[in-house]
The first five atom37 places (N, CA, C, CB, O) and aatype in JSON, in Angstrom:
{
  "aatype": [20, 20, 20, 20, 20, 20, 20, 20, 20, 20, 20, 20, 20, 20, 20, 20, 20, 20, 20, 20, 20, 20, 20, 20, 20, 20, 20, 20, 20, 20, 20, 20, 20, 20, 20, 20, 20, 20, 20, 20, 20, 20, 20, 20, 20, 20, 20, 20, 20, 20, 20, 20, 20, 20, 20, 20, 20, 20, 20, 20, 20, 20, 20, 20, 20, 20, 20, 20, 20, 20, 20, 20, 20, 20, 20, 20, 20, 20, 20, 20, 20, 20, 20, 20, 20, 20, 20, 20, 20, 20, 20, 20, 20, 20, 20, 20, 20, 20, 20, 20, 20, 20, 20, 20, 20, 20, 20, 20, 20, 20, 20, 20, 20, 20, 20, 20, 20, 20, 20, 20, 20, 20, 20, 20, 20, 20, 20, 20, 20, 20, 20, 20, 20, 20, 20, 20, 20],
  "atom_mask": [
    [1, 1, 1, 1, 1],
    [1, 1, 1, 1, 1],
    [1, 1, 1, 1, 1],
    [1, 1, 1, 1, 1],
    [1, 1, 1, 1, 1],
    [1, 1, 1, 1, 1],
    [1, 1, 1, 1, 1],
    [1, 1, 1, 1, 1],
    [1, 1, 1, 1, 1],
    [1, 1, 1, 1, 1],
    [1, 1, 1, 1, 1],
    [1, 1, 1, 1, 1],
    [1, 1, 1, 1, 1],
    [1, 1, 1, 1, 1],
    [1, 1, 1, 1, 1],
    [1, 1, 1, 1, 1],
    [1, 1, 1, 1, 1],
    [1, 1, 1, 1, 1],
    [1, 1, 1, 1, 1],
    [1, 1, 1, 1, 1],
    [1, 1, 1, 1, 1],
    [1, 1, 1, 1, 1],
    [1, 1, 1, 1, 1],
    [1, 1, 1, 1, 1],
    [1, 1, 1, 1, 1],
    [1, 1, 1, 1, 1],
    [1, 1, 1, 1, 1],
    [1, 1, 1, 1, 1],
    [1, 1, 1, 1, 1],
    [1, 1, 1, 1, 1],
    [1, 1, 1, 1, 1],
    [1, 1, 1, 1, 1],
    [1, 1, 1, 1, 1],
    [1, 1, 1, 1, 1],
    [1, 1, 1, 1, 1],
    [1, 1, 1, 1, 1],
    [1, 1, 1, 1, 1],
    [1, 1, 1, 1, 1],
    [1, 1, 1, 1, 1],
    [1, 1, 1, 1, 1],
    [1, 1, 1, 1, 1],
    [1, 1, 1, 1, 1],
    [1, 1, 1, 1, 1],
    [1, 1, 1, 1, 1],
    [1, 1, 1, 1, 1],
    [1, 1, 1, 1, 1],
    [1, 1, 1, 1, 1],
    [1, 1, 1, 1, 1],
    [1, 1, 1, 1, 1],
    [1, 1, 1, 1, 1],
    [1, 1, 1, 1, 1],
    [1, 1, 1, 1, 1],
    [1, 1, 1, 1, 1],
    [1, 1, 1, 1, 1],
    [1, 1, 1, 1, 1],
    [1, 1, 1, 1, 1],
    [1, 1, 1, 1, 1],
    [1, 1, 1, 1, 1],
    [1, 1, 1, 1, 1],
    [1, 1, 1, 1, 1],
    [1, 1, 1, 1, 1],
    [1, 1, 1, 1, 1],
    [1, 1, 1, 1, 1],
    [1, 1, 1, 1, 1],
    [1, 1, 1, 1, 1],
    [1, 1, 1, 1, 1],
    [1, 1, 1, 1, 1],
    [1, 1, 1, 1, 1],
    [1, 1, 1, 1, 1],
    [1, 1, 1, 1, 1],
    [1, 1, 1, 1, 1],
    [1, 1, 1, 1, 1],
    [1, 1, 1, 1, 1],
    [1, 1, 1, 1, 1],
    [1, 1, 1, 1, 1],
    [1, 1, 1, 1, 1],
    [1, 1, 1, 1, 1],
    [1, 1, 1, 1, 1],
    [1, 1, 1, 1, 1],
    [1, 1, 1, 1, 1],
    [1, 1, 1, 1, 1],
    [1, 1, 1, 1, 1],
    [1, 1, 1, 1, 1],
    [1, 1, 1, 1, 1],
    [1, 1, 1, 1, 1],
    [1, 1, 1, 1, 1],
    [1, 1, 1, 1, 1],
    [1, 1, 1, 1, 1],
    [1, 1, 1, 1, 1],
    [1, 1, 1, 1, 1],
    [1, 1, 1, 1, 1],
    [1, 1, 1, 1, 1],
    [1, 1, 1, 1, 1],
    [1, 1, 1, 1, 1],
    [1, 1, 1, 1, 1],
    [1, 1, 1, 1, 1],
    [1, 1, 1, 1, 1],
    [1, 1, 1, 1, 1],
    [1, 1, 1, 1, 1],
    [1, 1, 1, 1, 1],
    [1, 1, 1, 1, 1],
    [1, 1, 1, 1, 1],
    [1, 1, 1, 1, 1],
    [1, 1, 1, 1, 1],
    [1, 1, 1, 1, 1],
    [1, 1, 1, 1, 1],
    [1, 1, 1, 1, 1],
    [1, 1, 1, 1, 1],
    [1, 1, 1, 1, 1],
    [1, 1, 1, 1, 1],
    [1, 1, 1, 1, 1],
    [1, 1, 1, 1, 1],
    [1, 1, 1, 1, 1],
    [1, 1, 1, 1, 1],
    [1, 1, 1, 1, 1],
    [1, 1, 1, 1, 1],
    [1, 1, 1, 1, 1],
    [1, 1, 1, 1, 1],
    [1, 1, 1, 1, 1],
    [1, 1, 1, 1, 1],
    [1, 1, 1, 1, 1],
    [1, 1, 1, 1, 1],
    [1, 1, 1, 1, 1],
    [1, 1, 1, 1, 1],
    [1, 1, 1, 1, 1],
    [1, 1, 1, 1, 1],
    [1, 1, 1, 1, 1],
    [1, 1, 1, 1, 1],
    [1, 1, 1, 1, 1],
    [1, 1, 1, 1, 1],
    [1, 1, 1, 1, 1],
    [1, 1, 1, 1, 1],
    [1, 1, 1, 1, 1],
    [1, 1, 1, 1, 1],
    [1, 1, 1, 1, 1],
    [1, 1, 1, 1, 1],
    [1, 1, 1, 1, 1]
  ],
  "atom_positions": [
    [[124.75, 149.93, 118.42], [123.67, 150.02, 117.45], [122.44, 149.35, 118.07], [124.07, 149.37, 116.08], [122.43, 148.19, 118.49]],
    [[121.46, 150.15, 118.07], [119.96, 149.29, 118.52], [119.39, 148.77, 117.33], [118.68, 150.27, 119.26], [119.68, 149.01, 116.17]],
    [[118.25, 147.77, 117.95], [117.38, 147.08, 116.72], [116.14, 147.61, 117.24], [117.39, 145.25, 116.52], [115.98, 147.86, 118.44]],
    [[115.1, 147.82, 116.22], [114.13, 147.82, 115.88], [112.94, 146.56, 116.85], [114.47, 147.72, 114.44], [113.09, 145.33, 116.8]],
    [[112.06, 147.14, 117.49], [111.1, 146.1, 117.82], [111.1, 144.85, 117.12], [109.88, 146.59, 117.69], [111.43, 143.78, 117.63]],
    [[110.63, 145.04, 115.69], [110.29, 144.13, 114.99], [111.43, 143.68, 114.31], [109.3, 144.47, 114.27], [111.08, 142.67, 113.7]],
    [[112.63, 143.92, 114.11], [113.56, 143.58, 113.57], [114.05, 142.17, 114.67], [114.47, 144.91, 113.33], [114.22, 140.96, 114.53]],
    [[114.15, 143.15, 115.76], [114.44, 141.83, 117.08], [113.51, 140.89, 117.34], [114.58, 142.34, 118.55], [113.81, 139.82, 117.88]],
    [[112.13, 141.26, 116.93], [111.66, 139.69, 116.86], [111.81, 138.71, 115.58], [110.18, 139.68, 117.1], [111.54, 137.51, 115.5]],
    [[112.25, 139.46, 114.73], [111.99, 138.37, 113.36], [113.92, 137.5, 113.91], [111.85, 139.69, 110.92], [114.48, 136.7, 113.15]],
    [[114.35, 137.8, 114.87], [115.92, 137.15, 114.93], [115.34, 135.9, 116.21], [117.57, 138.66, 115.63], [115.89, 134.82, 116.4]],
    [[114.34, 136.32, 116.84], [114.01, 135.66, 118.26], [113.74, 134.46, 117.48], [112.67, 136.3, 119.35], [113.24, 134.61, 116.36]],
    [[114.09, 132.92, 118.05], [113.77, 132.06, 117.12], [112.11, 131.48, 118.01], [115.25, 130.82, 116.84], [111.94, 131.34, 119.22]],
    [[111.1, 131.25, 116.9], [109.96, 130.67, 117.12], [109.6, 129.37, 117.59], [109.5, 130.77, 116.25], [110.41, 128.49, 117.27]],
    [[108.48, 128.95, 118.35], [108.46, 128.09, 119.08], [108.4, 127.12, 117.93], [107.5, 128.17, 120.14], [109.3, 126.31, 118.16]],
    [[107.88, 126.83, 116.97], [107.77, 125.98, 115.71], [109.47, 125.69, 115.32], [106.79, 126.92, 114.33], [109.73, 124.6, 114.81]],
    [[110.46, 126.54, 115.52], [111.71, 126.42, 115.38], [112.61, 125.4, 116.63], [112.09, 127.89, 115.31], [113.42, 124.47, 116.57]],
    [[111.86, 126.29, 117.84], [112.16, 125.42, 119.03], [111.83, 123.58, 119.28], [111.35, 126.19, 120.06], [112.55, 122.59, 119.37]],
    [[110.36, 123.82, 119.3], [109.61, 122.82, 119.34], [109.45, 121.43, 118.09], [108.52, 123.56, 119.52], [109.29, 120.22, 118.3]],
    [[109.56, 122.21, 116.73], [109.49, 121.18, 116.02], [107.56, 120.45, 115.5], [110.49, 120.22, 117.02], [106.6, 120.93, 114.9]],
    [[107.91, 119.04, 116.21], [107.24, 118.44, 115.79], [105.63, 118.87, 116.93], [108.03, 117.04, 115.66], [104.43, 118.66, 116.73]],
    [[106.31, 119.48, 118.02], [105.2, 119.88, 118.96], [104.62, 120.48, 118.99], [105.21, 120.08, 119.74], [103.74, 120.51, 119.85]],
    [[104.78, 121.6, 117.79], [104.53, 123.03, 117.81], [104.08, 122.98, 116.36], [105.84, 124.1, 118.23], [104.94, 122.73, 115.52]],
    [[102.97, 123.16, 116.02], [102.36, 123.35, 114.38], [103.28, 121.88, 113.7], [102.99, 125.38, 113.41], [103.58, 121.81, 112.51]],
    [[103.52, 121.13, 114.42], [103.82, 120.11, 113.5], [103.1, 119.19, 112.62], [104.35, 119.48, 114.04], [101.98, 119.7, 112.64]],
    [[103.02, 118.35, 111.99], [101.74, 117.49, 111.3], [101.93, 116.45, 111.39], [101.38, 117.57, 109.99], [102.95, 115.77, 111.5]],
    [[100.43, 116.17, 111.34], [100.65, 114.4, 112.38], [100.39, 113.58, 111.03], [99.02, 113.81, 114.06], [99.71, 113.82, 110.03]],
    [[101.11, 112.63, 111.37], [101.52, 111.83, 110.38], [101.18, 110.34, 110.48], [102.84, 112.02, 110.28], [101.8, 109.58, 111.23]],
    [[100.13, 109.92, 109.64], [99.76, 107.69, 109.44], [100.18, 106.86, 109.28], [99.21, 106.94, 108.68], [99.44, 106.47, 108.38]],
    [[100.82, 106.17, 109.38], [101.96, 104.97, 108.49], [100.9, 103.87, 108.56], [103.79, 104.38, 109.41], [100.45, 103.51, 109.65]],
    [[100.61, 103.48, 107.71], [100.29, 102.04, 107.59], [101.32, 101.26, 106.74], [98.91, 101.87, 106.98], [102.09, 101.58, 105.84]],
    [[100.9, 99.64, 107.64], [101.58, 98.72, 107.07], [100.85, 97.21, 107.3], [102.99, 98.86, 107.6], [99.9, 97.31, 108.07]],
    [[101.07, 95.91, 106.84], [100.57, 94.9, 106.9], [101.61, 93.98, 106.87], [99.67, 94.79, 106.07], [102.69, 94.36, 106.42]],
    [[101.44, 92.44, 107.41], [102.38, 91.23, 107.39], [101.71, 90.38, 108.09], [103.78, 91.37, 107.94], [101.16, 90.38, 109.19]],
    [[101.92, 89.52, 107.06], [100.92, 88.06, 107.29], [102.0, 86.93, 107.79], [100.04, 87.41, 105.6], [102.97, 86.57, 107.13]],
    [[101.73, 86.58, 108.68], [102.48, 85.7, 109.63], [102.22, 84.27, 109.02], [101.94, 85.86, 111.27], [101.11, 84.14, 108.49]],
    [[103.24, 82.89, 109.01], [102.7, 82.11, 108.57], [103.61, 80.75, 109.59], [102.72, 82.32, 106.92], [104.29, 79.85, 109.08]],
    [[103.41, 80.91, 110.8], [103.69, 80.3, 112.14], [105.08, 81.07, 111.94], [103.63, 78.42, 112.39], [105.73, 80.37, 111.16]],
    [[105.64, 81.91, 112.21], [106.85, 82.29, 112.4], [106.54, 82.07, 113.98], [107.31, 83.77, 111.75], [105.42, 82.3, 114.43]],
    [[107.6, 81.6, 114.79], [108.0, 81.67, 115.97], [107.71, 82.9, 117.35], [109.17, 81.57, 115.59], [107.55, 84.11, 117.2]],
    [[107.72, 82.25, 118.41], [107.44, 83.9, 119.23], [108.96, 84.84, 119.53], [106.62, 83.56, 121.13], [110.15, 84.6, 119.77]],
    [[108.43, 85.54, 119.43], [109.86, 86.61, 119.24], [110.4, 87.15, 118.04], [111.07, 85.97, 119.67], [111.32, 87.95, 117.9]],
    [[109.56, 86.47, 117.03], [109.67, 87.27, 115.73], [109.68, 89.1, 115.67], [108.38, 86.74, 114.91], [109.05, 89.82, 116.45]],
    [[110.26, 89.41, 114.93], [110.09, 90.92, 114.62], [109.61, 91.46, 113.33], [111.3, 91.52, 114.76], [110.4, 91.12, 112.45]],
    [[108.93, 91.95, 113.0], [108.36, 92.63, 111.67], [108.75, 94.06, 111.77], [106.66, 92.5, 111.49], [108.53, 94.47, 112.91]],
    [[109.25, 94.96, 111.0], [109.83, 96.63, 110.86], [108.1, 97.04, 110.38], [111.52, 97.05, 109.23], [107.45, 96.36, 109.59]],
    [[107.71, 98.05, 110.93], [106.81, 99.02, 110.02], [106.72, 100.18, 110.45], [105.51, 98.66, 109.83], [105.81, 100.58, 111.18]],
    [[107.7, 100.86, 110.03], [108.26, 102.06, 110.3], [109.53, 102.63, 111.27], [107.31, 102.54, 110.64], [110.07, 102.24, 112.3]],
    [[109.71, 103.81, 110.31], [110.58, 104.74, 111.36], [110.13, 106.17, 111.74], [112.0, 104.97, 110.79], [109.73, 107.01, 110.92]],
    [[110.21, 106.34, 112.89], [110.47, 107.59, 113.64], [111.63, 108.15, 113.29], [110.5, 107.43, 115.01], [112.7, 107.62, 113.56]],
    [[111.5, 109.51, 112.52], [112.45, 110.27, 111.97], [113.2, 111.46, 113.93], [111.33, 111.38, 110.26], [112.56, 112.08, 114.78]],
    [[114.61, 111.21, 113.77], [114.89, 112.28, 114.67], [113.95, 113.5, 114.94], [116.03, 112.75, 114.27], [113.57, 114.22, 114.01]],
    [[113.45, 113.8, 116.79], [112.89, 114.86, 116.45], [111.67, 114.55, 116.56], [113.23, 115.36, 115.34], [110.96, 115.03, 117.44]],
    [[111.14, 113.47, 115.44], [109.37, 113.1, 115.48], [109.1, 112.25, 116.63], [108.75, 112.16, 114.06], [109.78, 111.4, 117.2]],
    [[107.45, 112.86, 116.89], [106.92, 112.27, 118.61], [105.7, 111.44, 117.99], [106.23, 113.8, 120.08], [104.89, 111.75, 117.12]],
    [[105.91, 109.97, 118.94], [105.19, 109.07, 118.54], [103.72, 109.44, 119.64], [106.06, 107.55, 118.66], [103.64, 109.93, 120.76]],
    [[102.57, 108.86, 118.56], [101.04, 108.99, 119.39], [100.79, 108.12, 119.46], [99.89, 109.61, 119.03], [100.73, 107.95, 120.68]],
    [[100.5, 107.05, 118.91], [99.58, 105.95, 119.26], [99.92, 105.46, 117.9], [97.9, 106.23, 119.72], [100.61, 105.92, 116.99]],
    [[98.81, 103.74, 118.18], [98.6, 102.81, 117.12], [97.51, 102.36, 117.59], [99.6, 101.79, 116.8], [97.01, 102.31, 118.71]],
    [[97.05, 101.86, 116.01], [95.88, 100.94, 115.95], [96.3, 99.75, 115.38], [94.72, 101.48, 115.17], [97.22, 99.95, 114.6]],
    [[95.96, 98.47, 115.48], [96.38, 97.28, 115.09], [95.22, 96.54, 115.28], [97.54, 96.79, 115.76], [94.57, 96.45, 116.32]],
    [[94.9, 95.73, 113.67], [93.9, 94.79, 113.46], [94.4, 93.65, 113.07], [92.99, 95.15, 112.62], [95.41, 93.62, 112.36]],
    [[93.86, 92.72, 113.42], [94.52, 91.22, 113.81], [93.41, 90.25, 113.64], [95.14, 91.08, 115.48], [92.26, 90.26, 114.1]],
    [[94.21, 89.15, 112.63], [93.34, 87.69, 112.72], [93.78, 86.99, 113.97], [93.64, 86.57, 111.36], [94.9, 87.04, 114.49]],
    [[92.59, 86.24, 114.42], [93.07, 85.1, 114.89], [94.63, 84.45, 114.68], [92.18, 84.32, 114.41], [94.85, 83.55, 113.86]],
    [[95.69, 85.05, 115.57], [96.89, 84.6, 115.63], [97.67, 83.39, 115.73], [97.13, 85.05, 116.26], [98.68, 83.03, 115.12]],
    [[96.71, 82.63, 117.0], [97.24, 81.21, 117.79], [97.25, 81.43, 118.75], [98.43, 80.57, 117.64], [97.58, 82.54, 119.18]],
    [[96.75, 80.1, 119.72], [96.58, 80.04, 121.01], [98.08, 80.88, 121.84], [96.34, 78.34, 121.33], [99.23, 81.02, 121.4]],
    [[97.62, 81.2, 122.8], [98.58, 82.34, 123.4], [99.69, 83.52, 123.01], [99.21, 81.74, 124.04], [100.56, 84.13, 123.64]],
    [[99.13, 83.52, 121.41], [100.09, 84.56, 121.03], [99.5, 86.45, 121.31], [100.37, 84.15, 119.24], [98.4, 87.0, 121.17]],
    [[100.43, 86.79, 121.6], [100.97, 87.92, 121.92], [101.54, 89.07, 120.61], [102.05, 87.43, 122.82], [102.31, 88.66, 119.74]],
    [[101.05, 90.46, 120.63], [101.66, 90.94, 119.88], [101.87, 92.59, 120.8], [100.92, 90.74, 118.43], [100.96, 93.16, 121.4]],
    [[103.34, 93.11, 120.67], [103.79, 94.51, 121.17], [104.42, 95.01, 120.28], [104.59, 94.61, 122.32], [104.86, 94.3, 119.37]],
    [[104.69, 96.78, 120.29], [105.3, 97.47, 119.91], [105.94, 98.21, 120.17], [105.03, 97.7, 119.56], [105.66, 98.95, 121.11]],
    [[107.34, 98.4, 119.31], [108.83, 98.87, 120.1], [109.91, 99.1, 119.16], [109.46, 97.7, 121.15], [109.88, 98.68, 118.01]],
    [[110.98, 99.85, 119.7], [112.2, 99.78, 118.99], [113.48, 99.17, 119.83], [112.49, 101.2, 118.52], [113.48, 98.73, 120.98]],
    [[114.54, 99.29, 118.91], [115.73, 98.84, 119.13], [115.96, 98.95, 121.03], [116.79, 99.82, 118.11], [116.35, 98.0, 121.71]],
    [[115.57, 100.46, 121.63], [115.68, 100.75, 123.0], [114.73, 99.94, 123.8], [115.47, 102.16, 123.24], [114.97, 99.94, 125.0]],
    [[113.91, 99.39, 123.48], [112.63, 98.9, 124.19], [112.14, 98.38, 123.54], [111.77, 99.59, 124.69], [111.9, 99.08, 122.55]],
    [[111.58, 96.91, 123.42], [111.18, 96.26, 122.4], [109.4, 96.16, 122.92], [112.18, 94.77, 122.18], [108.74, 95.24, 122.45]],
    [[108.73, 97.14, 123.88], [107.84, 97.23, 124.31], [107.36, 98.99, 124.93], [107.99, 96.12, 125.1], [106.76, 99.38, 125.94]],
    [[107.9, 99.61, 123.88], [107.85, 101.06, 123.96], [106.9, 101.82, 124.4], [108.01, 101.51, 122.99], [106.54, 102.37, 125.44]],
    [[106.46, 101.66, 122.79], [105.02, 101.96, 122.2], [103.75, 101.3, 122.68], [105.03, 101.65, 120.83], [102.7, 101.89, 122.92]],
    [[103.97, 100.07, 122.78], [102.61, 99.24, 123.45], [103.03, 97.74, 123.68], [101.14, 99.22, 122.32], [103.53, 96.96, 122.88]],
    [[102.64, 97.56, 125.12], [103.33, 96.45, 126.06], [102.06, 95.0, 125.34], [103.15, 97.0, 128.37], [100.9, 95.19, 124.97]],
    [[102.68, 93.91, 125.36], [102.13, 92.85, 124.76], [100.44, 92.91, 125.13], [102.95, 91.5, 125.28], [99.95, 93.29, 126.19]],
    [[100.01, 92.62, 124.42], [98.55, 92.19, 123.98], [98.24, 90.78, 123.38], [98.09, 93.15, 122.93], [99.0, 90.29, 122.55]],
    [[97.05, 90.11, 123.85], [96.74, 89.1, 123.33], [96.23, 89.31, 121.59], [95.75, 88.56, 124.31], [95.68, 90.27, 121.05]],
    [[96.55, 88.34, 121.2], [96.1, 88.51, 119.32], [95.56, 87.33, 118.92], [97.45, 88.75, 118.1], [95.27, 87.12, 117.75]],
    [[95.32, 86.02, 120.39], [95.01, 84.53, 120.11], [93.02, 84.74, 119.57], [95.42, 83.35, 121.99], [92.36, 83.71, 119.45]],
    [[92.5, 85.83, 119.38], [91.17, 85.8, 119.22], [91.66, 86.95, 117.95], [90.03, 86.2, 120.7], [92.79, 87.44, 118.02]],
    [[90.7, 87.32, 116.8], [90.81, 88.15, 115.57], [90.0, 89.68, 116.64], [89.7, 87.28, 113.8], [89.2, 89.59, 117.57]],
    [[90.46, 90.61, 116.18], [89.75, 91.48, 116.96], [90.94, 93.06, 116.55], [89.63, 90.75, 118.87], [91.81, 93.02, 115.68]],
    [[90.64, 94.31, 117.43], [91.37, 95.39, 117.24], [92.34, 95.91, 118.4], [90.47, 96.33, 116.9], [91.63, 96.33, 119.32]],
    [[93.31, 95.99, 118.62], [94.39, 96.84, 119.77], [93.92, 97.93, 119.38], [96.18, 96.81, 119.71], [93.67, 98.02, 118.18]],
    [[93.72, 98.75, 120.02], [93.61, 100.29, 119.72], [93.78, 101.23, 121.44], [91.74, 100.58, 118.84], [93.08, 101.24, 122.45]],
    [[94.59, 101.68, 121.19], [94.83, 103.11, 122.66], [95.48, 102.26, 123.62], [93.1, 103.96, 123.63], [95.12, 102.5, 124.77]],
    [[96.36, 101.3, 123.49], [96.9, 100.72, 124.37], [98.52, 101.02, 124.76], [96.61, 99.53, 124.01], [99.37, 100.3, 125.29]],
    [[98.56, 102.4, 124.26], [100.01, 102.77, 124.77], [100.86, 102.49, 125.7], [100.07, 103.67, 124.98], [100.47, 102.98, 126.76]],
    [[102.03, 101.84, 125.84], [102.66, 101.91, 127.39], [102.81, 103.26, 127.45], [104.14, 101.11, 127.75], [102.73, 104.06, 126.53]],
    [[103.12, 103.52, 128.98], [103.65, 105.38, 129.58], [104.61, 105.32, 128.82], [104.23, 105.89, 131.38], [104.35, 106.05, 127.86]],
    [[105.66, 104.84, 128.7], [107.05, 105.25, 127.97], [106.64, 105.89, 126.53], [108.14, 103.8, 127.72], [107.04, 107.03, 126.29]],
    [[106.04, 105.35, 125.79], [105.92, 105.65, 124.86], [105.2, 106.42, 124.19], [105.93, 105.05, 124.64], [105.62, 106.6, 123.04]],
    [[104.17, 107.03, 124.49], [103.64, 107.78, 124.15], [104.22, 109.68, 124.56], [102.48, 107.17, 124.58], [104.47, 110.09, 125.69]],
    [[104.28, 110.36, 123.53], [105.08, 111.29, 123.19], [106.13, 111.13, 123.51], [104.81, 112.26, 123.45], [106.63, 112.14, 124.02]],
    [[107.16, 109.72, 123.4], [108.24, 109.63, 123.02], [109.01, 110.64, 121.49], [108.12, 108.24, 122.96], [108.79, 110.37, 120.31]],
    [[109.58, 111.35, 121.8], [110.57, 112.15, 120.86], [111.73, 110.9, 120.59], [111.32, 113.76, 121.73], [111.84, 109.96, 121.37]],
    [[112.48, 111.05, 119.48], [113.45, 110.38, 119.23], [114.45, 111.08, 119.25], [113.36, 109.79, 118.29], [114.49, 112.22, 118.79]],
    [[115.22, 110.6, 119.68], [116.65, 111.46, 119.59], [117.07, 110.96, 118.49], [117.81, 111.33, 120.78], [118.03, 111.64, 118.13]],
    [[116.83, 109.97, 117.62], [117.57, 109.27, 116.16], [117.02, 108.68, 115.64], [118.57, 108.52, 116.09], [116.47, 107.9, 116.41]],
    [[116.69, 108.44, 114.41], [115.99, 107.79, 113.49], [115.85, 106.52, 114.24], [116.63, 107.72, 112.09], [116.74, 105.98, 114.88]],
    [[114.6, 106.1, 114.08], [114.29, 104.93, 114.86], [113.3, 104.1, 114.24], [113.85, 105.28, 116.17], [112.32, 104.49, 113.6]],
    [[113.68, 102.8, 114.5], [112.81, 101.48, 113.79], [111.9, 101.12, 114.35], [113.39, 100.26, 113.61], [112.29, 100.36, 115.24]],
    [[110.49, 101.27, 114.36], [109.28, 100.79, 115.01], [108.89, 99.56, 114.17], [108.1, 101.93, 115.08], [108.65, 99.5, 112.97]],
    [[108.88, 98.47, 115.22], [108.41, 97.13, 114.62], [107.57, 96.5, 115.9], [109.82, 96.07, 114.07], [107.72, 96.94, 117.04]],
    [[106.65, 95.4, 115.55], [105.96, 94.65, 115.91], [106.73, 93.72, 116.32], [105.14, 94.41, 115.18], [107.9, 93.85, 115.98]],
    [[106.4, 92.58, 117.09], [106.82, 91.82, 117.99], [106.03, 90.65, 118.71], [107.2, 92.6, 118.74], [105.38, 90.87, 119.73]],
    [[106.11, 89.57, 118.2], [105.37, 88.4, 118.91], [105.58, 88.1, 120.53], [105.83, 87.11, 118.16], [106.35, 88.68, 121.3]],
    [[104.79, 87.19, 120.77], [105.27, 86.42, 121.76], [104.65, 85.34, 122.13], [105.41, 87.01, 122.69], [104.36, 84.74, 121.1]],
    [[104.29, 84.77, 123.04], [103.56, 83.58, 123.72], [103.32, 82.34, 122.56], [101.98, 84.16, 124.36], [102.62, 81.36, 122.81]],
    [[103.76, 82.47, 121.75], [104.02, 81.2, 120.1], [104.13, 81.55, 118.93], [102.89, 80.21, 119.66], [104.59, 82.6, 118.47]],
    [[103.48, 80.2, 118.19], [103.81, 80.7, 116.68], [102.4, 81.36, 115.99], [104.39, 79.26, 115.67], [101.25, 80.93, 115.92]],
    [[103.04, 82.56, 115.54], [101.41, 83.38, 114.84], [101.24, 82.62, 113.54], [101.51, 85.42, 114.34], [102.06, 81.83, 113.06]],
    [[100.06, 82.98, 113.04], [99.54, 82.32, 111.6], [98.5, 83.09, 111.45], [99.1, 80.69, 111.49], [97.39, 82.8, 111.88]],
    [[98.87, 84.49, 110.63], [97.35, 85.59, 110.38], [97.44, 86.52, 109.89], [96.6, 86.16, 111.38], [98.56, 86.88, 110.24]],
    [[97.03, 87.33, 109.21], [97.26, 88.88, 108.64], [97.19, 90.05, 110.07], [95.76, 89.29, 107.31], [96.23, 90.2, 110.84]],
    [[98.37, 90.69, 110.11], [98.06, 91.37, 111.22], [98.51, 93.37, 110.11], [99.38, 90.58, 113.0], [99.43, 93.76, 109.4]],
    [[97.22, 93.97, 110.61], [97.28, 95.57, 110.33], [97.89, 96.31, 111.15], [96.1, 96.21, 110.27], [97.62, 96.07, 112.33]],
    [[98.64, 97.16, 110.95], [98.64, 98.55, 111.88], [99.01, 99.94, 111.4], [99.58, 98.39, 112.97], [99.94, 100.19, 110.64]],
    [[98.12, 100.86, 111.96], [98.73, 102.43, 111.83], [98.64, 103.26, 112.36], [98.58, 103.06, 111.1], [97.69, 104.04, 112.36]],
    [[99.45, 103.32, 112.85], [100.87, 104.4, 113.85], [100.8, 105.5, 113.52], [102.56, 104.18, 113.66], [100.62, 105.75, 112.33]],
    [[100.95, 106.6, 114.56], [100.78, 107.85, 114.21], [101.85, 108.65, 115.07], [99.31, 108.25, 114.4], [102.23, 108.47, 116.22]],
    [[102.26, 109.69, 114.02], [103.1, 110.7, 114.83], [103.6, 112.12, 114.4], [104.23, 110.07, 115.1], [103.7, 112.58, 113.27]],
    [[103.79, 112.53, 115.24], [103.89, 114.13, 114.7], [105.22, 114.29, 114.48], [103.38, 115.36, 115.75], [106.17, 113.94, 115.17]],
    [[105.19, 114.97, 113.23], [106.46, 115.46, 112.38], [106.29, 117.4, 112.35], [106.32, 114.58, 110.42], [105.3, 118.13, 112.44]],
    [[107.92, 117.72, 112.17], [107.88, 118.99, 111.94], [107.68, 119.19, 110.83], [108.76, 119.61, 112.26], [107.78, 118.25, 110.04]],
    [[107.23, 120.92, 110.26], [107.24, 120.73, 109.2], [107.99, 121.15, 108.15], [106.46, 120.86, 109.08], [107.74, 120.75, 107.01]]
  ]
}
């Protein structure tokens, strides 16, 4: 039995089927906030997950005055410096486009926990961020 031109393409599966979040997917904001109040370096804060499938773009992160030599990165469970390799936060000011290579259009293979991450001491400050990433739809 033959098919029809158009019959055989409506079975061909589409790149939006293939691709997902790469392909007509929609990009997606998370914001979140957490005010530090000397927690230790190496603290972790959660603000957000990467759903299986969804590809991370970037972050923006606005920050008080933290404390002398503190440090702030972003990462998951695989890399606790994924998304964006430590930055100073000891002056109030903005991170913005500071992706590590790894991370940017990172796909997840599994639901995944994106959190923030101190370092170099104890923070004391309101710190912003929002993360962006493309979801299928």
């Amino acid at each position: 039995m033959a098919d029809g031109l158009n019959y055989a393409k409506s079975l061909a599966p589409g790149m939006r089927d293939q691709l997902g979040a790469e392909w007509g997917g929609k990009n997606r904001a998370i914001y979140d906030e957490f005010t530090f109040s000397g927690q230790s370096a190496g603290t972790i804060v959660n603000v957000g997950v990467l759903r299986k499938g969804e590809v991370y773009l970037g972050c923006e992160i606005v920050n008080a005055a933290l404390g002398t030599g503190v440090t702030l990165q972003v990462g998951d469970a695989g890399n606790d410096a994924r998304y964006m390799a430590a930055q100073s936060a000891s002056s109030a000011g903005n991170i913005v486009g500071k992706e590590a290579g790894a991370g940017f259009g990172y796909k997840a293979p599994a639901d995944t926990v994106i959190f923030i991450k101190t370092g170099g001491g104890a923070a004391t400050g309101k710190v912003q961020i929002v993360w962006y990433k493309a979801a299928p739809n």
